[in-house]
N, C-alpha and C positions, 0 to 999 in steps of 0.2 A: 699400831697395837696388834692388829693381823700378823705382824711378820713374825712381833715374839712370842706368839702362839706358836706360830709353826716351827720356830725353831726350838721352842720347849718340848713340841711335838719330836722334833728330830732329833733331839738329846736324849729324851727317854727312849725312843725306836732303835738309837746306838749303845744305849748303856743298859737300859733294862731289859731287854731279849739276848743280850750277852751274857747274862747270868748263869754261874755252873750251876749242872743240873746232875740228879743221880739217876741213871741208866742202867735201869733191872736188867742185867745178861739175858738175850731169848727174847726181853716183852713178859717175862711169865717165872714164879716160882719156881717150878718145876724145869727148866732149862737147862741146867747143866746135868746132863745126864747123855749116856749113848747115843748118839742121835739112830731114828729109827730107819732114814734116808738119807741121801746128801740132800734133799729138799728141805729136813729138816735139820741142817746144819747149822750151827751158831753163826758160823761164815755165811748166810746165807741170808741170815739176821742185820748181822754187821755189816752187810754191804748196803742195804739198805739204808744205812743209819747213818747220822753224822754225830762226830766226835770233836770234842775242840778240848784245847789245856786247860786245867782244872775242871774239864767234867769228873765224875767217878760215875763207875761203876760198881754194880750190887750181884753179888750171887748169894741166892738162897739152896743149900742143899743140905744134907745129911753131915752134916762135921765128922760121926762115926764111920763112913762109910766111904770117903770121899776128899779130896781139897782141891785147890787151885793153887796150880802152880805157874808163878811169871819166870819164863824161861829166852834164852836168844833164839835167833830167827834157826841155827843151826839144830838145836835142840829141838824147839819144836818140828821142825823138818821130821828129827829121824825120833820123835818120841823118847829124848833120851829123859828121866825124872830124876837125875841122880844130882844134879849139879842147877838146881834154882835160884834166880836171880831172890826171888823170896817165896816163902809157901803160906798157906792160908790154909787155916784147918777147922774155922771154929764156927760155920755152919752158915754166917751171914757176913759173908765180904764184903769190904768196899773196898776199891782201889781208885787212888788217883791218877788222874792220866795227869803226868807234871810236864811233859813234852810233846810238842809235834812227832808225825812218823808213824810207824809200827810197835804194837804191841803184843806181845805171842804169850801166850796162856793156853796150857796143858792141863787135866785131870794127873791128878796123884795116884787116882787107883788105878793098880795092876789092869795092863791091857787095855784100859778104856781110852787112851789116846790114842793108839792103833786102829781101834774103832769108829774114831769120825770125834773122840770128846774133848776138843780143841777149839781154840778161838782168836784171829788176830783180826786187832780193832786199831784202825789207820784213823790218828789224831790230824784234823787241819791244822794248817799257820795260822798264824794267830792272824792276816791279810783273809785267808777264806772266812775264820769265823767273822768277821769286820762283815764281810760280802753277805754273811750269812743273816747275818742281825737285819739288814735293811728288806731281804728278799720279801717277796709276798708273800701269803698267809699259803700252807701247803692244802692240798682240797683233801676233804675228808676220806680218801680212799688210800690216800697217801701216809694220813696221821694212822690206820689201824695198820700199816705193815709199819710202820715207824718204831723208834722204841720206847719201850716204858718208863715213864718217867716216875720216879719210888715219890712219894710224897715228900716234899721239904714243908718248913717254914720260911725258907724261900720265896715259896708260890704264896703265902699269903702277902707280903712285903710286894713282891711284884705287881699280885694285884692291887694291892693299898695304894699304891706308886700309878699306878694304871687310870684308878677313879679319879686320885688327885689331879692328874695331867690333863682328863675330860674336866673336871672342876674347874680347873684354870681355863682351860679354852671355852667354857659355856661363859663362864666374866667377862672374857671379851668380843665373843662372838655379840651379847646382848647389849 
């Protein structure tokens, strides 16, 4: 009885921590914008962070003022806005990351890529997210540089999924 606990345990530790998740751009509203240093870089953000396929990503900003543009690795290079893979203009993004790799993401407004308002976010294989799902729990100094994860109904499912799984192993534990 023990064992098929633990391996209920091990099914949900591989299936339900794999679940896509939406990843606020920055950790924070206000995010894509200028950066004010290269410390405060989105790259700076995104290194920290990890990505796998079907997560998405969220940008909140000004739609009048502003967009996100997914551009190739060339483009983002030299800032060029003329020629986007796709544009986003309408103040609260989401983009799918649908592949492992690189993803390059420019500002639309004039000049602000030039200035640091850029972002390329490197997706795992779908072999690291696997690695990922089992890893230990990250310590708490790790989860605030981390990034922000926008509310789903997701999270409540998972948790629902979560208690069940403790419910089942207390039945057999006793």
């Amino acid at each position: 009885m023990a064992g098929s606990s633990a391996s209920l345990l091990l099914l949900f530790l591989l299936f339900g921590f794999s679940a896509a998740k939406e990843l606020l751009v920055g950790g924070k509203t206000d995010a894509w914008k200028v950066p004010s240093s290269e410390a405060d870089s989105l790259n700076q953000w995104a290194e920290k962070s990890r990505f796998k396929v079907g997560d998405y990503l969220v940008w909140k900003y000004d739609g009048g003022k502003d967009s996100v543009l997914q551009v190739n690795k060339e483009d983002y290079g030299s800032c060029n806005t003329s020629n986007p893979i796709e544009e986003y203009k309408d103040g609260n993004t989401k983009v799918k990351l649908d592949r492992p790799g690189p993803h390059y993401f420019i500002s639309g407004a004039k000049g602000h890529c030039e200035k640091g308002q850029k972002l390329v976010v490197v997706v795992m294989t779908p072999k690291h997210s696997r690695d990922r799902a089992i890893s230990p729990a990250s310590s708490p100094a790790e989860l605030e540089e981390g990034p922000a994860v926008a509310p789903t109904s997701s999270a409540t499912v998972l948790q629902s999924g979560f208690v069940a799984v403790l419910g089942v192993l207390a039945m057999y534990v006793m």
